[in-house]
C-alpha positions, 0 to 999 in steps of 0.5 A: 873168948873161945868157950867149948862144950864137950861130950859122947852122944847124948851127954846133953851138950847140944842142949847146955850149949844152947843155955850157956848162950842164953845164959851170957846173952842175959848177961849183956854178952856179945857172944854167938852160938856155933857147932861141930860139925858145921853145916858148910860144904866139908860138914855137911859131908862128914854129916852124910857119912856118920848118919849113913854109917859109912866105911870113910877110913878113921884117919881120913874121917878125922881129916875132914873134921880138922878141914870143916873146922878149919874152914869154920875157923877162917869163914866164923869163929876167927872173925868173930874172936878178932871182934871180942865176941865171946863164942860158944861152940858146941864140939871142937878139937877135942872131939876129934881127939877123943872119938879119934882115940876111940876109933884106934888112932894115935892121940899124938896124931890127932894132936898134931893134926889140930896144934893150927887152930886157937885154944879154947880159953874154957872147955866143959865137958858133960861126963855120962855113963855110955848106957844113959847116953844110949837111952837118950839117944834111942828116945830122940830117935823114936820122937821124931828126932835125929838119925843115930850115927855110927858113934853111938854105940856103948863101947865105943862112946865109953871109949871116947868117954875115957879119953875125955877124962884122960885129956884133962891132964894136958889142958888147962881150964878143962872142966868135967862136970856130971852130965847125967843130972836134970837139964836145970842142974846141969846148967847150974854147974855150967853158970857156975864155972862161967861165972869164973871166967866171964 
């Protein structure tokens, strides 16, 4: 089972991922915690690129995302899904749908460019307001933690925002749940909808 968190910036994904896999792995699942961009050859230099605020061209960025995952797919996801593991990736096709959007290319495009890669059988995405996820973003920063990206800024992230939402309408077991809340009530609307699937 392919299980995807989604999100902007600072939407609290990274962190719910982390306790939705806890969560399964209390429950004697099988299940492995993965992400996106990976930490592979092609990931590592799309990570260069967004944290370095580069000038890649939108289409060609999109284009290294769809390569990392297509590569994440053959070397982890895919082998780990043909042993019945339950995996839980933290970004995924709809990322690049959604920021891809934002970023002024064609959702048929974007589409197409991942029709080659399996479905997630369950995606949940963390809805918040692009001001919040900005100041979450900027306190990260200033304790130490990650580099800001060239994403992370408020119109863009309300215009990826938008598409998440306006995704849902062609994809089944699309969940958007209120990412704005405390970590522990987040995760409890996340164990909720797992609970229906797993």
């Amino acid at each position: 089972m392919l299980i995807v968190l989604e999100g902007i910036d600072g939407s609290g994904k990274t962190t719910q991922s982390k306790l939705a896999y806890s969560y399964l792995k209390d429950r004697k699942m099988d299940c492995m915690l993965t992400s996106e961009a990976t930490d592979g050859p092609i990931g590592s230099m799309i990570k260069k690129i967004v944290k370095d605020k580069g000038t890649a061209d939108a289409r060609a960025l999109q284009l290294l995302f769809a390569a990392d995952r297509a590569d994440h797919i053959a070397k982890l996801v895919g082998p780990a899904l043909r042993l019945n593991k339950t995996v839980i990736c933290d970004r995924y096709i709809f990322s690049t749908i959604a920021y891809g959007i934002a970023s002024g290319l064609e959702r048929e495009w974007l589409t197409s460019i991942n029709r080659v890669f399996p479905p997630p059988d369950l995606t949940i995405v963390f809805d918040i307001d692009p001001h919040l996820a900005i100041e979450r973003l900027n306190e990260r920063v200033s304790q130490g933690g990650k580099k800001k990206t060239m994403f992370e800024n408020e119109r863009f992230l309300e215009k990826a925002r938008m598409a998440y939402k306006g995704l849902k309408k062609q994809y089944k077991n699309y969940h958007i749940i209120d990412g704005s809340m405390d970590a522990g009530s987040v995760s409890a609307d996340v164990a909720k909808i797992l609970d229906m699937y797993v």
